[in-house]
C-alpha positions as CSV (number, residue, x, y, z in Angstrom):
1,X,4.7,18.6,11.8
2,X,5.6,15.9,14.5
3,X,2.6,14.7,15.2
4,X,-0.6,15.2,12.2
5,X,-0.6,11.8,10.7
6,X,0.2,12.6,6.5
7,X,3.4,13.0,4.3
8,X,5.4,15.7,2.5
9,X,5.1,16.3,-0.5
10,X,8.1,17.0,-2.5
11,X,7.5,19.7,-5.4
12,X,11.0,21.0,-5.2
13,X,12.7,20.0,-9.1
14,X,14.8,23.0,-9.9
15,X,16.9,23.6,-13.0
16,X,18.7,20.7,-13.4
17,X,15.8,18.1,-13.1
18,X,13.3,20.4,-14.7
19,X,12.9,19.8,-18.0
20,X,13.0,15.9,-17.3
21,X,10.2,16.5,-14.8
22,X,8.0,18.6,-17.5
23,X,8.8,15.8,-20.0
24,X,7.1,13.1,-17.6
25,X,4.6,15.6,-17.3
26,X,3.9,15.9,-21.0
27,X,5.3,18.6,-22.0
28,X,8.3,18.3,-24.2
29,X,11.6,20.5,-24.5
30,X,10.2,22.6,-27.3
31,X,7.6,24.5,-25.4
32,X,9.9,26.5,-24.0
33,X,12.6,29.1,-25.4
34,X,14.3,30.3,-22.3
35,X,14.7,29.4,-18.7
36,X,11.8,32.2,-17.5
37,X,9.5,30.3,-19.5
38,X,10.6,27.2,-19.0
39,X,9.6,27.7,-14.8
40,X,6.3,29.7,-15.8
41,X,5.3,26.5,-17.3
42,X,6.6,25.1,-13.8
43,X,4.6,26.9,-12.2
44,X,1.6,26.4,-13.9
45,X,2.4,22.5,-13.8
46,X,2.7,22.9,-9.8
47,X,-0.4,25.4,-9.5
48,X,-2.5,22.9,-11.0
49,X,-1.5,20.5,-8.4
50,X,-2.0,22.7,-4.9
51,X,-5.2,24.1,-5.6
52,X,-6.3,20.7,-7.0
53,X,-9.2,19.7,-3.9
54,X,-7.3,16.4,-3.0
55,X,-4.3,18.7,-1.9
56,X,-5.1,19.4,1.6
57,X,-3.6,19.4,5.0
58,X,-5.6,16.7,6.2
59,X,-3.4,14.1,4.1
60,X,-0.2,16.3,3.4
61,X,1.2,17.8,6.0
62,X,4.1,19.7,4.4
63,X,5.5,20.7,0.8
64,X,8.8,21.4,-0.2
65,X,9.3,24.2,-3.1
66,X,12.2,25.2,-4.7
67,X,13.3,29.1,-4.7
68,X,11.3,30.2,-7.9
69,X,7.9,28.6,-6.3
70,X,8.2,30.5,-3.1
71,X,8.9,33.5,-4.9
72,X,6.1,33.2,-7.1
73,X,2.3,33.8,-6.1
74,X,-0.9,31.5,-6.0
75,X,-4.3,33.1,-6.4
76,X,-3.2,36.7,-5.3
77,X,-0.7,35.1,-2.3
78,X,2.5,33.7,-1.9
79,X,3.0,30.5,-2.5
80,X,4.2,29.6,0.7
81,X,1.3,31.7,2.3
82,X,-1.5,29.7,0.1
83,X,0.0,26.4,1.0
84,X,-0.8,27.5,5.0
85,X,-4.0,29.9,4.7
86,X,-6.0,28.1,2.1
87,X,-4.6,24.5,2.3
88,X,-3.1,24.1,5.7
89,X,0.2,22.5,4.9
90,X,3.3,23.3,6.2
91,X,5.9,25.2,3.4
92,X,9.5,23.9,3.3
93,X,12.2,25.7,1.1
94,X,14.9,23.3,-0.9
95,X,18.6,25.6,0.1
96,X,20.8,23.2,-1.6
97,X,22.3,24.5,-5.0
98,X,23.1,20.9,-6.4
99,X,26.0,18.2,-5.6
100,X,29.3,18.6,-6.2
101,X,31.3,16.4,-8.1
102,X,32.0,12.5,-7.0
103,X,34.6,12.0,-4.3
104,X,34.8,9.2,-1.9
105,X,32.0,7.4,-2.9
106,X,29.5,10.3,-2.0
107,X,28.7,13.7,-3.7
108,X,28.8,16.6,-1.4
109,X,26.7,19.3,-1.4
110,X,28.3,22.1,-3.9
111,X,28.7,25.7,-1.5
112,X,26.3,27.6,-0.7
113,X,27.9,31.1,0.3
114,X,24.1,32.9,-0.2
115,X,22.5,30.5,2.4
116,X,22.1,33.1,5.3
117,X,20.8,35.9,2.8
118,X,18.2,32.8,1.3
119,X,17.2,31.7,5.2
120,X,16.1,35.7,5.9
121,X,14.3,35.7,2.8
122,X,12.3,32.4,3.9
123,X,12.0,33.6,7.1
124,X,10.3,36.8,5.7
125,X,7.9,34.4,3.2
126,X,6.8,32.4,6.5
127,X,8.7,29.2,5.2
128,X,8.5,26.9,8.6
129,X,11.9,25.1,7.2
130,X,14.5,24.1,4.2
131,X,15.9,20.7,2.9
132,X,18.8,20.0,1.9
133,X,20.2,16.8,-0.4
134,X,23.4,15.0,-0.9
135,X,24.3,11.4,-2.1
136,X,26.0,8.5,-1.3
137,X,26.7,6.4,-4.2
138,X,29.0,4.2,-2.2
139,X,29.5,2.4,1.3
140,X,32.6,4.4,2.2
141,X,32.8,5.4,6.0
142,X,35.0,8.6,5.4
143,X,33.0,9.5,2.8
144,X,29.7,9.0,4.7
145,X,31.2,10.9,7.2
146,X,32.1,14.1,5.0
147,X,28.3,14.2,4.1
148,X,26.9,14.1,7.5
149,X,29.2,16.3,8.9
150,X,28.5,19.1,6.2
151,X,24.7,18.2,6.3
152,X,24.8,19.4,10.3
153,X,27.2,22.3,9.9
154,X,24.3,23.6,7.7
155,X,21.5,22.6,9.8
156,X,22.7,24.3,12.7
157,X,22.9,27.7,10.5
158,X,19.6,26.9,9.6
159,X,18.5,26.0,13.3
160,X,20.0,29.5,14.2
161,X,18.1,31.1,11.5
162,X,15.0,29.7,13.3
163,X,14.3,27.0,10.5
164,X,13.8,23.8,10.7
165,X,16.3,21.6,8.3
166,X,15.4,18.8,7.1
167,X,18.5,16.6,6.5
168,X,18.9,14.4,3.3
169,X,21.8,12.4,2.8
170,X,20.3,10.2,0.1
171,X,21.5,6.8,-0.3
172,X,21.2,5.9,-4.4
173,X,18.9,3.0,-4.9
174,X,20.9,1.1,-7.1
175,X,23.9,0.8,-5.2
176,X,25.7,-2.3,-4.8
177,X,26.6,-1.9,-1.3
178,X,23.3,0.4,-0.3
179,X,22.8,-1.8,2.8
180,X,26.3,-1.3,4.0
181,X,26.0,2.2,2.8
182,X,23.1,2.7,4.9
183,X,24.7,0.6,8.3
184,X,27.7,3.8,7.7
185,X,24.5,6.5,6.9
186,X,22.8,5.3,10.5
187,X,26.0,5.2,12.8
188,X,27.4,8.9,11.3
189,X,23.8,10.5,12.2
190,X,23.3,9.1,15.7
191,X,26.3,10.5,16.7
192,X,25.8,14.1,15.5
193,X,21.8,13.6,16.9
194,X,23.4,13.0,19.9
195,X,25.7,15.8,19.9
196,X,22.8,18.2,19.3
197,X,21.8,20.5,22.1
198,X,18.3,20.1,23.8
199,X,16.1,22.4,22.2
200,X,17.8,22.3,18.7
201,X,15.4,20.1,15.9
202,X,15.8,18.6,12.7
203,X,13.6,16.0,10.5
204,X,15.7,14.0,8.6
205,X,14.4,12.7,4.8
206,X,16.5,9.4,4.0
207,X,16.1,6.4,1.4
208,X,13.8,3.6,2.4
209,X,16.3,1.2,3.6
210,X,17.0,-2.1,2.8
211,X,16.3,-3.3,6.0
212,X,12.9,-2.6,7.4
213,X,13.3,-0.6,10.5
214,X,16.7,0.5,10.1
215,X,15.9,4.1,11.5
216,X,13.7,3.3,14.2
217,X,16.3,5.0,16.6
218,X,15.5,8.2,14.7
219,X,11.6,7.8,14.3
220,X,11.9,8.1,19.1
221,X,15.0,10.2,18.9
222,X,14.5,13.6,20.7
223,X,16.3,15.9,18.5
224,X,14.3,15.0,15.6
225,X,10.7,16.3,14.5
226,X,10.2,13.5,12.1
227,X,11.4,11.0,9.5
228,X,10.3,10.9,6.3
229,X,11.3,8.8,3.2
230,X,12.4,10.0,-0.5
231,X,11.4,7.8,-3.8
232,X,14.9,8.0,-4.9
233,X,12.9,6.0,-8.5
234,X,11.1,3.7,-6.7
235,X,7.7,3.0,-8.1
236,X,4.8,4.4,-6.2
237,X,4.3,0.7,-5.5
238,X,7.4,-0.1,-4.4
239,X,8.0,3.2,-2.4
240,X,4.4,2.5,-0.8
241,X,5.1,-1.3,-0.3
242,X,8.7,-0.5,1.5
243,X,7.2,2.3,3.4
244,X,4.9,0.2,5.3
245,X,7.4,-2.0,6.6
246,X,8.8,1.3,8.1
247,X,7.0,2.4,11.1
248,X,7.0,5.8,12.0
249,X,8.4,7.0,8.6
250,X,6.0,8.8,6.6
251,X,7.0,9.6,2.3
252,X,8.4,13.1,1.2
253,X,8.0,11.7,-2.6
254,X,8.0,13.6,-5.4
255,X,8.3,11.4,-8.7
256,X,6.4,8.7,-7.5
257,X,3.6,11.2,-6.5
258,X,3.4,12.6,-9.4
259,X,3.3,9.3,-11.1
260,X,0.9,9.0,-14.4
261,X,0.0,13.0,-14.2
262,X,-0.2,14.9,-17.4
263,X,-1.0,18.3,-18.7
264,X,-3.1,16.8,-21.2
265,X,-5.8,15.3,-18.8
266,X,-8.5,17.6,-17.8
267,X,-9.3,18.4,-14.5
268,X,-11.2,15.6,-13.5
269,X,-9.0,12.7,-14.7
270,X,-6.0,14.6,-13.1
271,X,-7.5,15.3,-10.0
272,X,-9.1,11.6,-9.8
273,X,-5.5,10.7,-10.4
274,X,-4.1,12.8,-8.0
275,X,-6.2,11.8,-5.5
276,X,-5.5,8.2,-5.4
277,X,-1.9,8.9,-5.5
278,X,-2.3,11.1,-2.4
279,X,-4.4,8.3,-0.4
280,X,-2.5,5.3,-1.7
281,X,0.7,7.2,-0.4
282,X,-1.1,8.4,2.3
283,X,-2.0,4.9,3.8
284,X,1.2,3.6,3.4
285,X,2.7,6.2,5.5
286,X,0.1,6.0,8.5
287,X,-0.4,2.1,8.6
């Protein structure tokens, strides 16, 4: 995970994305009449895309799933357990159970009161780590603050749990003060890096800034395993284009990857498809 050149893959849409995710997919809000089928069809939607032969460890080094994919199976295994027997990439777990409401510029995470019982069960699926996601809509430095603080009180439960977290305090795209927002982001981070024991790791998964290089301290930091970069709806374009003026970081996308997929192509225009979505993201994150 620190050092295999590659990117994450981000396959981790749970309820409240889902049905927007199967629509880009092409499959629309009728084909399902409850929530069980609603994530079989899920499931068949992110089958398709591990076992497809572009989806390999040598360009993806890691995937994130949601709770319902790692308790599912693929081809007779877990999920998590096909992903590092068959394909060789690493399994990550999304822990987060969505964002609270918006207060001082920022949405919090909402609690999460079942996280130690979900870490032993990911332990016991041979999940390597989790991820975690909140937002910062605004450049507010008490805010900002609040979010990192409750983004390392869960890592280090997660740490303890012997996980690997990795950290997302997302900055949204379209705000007006994102740079500022992202100054704040930088400075808040450092300090709780630094305060981090030796020994004790985390990857952090942040916005692709608006200016280039913002988190080169993090890419050499010790404490962390590795930096990686969310869409947050950029374009595949844009998210490629912006992630090559930031060395060091690789992607952790997920729409953008996914990007002109449908159900309704066969195998070969999907996987064709897929493929040059994996190398195109793949090359920006190792130029």
């Amino acid at each position: 995970m620190k050092a295999h050149p590659g990117f994450i893959a981000a396959l981790d849409q749970s309820g409240g994305s889902t049905p927007g995710a199967l629509r880009l997919y092409g499959i629309k809000e009728g084909a399902w009449s409850n929530e069980d089928e609603m994530f079989a069809i899920v499931h068949q939607m992110r089958t398709r895309m591990i076992t497809s032969p572009s989806f390999t460890g040598e360009r993806i080094i890691g995937a994130i799933l949601f709770e319902n994919t790692m308790d599912r199976d693929i081809e007779g295994q877990s999920t998590a357990d096909y992903l590092w027997t068959v394909k060789r990439v690493v399994p990550f777990l999304k822990v987060d159970k969505g964002l609270a409401a918006e207060k001082d510029g920022v949405q919090l995470m909402k609690p999460m009161p079942e996280l130690a019982a979900l870490l032993a069960r990911a332990k016991a699926k041979r999940i390597f780590g989790t991820k975690m996601r909140s937002l910062v809509k605004q450049a507010n430095g008490a805010g900002i603050k609040d979010i990192v603080t409750q983004q390392f009180e869960a890592a280090r439960q997660i740490i303890a749990a012997d996980l690997v977290p990795i950290v997302e305090p997302e900055v949204d795209i379209h705000s007006p003060e994102k740079a500022k927002a992202e100054e704040l982001l930088k400075t808040a981070i450092l300090a709780e890096l630094d305060g981090l024991p030796v020994g004790q790791l985390v990857m952090l998964k942040l916005t692709l800034p608006e200016q280039d290089d913002l988190y080169a301290d993090f890419v050499k930091h010790p404490r962390v395993v590795r930096v990686v970069a969310l869409s947050g709806g950029y374009s595949r374009a844009e998210g490629n284009e912006r992630l090559r003026r930031n060395h060091g970081v690789v992607a952790s996308f997920s729409r953008a990857l996914v990007e002109g997929l449908s159900a309704q192509q066969s195998d070969a225009e999907y996987n064709a498809l897929l493929d040059a979505s994996i190398q195109s993201t793949y090359e920006a994150s190792n130029t």
